[in-house]
N, C-alpha and C positions, 0 to 999 in steps of 0.2 A: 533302281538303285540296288548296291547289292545288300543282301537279307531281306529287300523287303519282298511281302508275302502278295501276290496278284489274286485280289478277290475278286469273285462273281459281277459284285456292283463296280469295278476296275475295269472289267473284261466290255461290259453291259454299255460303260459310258464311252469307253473308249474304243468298239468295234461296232457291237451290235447297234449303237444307237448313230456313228459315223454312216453304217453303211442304210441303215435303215431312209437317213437324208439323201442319200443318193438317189435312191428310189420312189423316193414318196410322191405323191401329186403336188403340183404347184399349187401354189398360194395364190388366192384373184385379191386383188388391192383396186379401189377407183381414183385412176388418174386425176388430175387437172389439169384442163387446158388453158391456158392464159395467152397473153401478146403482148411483145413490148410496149403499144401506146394503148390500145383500148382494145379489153378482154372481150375474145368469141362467145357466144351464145350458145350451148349446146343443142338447147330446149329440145326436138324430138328424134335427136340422131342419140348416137350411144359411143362408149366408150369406156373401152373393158383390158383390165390391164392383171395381168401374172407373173408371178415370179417363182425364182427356187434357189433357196439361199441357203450355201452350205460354208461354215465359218464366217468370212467374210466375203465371199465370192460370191456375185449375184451375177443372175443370169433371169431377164426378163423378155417381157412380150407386151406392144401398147397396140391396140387396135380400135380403131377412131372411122365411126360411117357417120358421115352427113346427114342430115333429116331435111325433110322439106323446109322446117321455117329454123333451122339452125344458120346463125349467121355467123360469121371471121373474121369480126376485129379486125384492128389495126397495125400493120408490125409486125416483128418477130415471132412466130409460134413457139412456146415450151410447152414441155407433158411433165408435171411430177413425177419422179423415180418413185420405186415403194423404200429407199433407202437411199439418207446422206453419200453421196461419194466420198471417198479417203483423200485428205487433203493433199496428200505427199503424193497418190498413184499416178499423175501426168494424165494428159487427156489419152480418151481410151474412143474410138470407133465403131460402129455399131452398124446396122442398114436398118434403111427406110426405102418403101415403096410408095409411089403414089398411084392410084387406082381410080382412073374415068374413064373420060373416052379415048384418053392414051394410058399408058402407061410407065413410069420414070421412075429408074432404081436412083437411090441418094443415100447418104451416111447421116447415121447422127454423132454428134459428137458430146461428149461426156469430161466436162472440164474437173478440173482439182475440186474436190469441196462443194462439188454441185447439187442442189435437192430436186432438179431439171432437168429435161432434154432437147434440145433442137435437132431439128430435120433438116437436111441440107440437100438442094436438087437444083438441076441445070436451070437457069434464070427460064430457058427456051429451046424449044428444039434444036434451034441454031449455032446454041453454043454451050462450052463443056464445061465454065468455071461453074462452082454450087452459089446458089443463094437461099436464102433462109427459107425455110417454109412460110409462107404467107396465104391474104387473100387471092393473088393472082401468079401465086409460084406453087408449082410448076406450071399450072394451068388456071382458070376460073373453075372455081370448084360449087360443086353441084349436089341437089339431091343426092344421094346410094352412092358417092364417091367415097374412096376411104385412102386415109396415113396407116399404115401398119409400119410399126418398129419393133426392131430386135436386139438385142446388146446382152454386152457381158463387164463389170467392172466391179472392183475393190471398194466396197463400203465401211465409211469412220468407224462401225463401229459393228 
């Protein structure tokens, strides 16, 4: 505005501490996994999830390995985001990998207003539409198998 006078704690909030979030280490947050009918068991696999949120821009990472006695529910898999999505941003795209004895790139997708993510991968080797992540999508899944997901999207708040 004009006269006013730019102080230190001005200069502090509005550059050096901007630019400092640029740079900083991400944040680790622990996911949950769930399933549309009956929720996965994680018990001796792991799942370890990061982010880095600058304004309201987030920019994450969800990495999910199987254990021997970890079981997969029923249904639709989600991962908790570490932040609400912005109700107004439109759905927003993201990647997933799935990692066995093959391996199958898929999207996740990030709806309006979501506290979620799903995984999305070819039903089958054979063919190219996505189906959810599930027990038996992309593959039967196994001991030391892993979902890794990445995305970027507008959070409410």
């Amino acid at each position: 505005m004009v006269g006013e006078v730019v102080t230190a704690a001005m200069m502090n909030a509005e550059i050096r501490d901007q630019f400092t979030d640029l740079i900083a280490a991400w944040t680790a947050y622990v996911p949950i996994w769930t399933a549309a009918t009956t929720n996965p068991n994680l018990s001796n696999g792991t799942i370890v999830g990061k982010y880095r949120k600058i304004g309201r821009l987030v920019n994450f990472q969800i990495d999910l390995t199987m254990g021997s006695t970890t079981t997969y529910g029923t249904g639709a898999w989600s991962i908790t985001l570490p932040f609400q999505a912005a109700a107004s941003s439109g759905s927003r795209v993201g990647n997933a990998q799935a990692l066995g004895a093959s391996r199958f790139g898929g999207q996740v997708v990030i709806s309006p207003g979501a506290n979620g993510v799903g995984a999305f991968f070819p039903a089958s080797s054979g063919v190219s539409n996505y189906s959810s992540a599930a027990t038996g999508v992309p593959f039967a899944w196994a001991t030391g198998n892993e979902l890794r997901i990445t995305g970027c999207y507008e959070s409410a708040t």
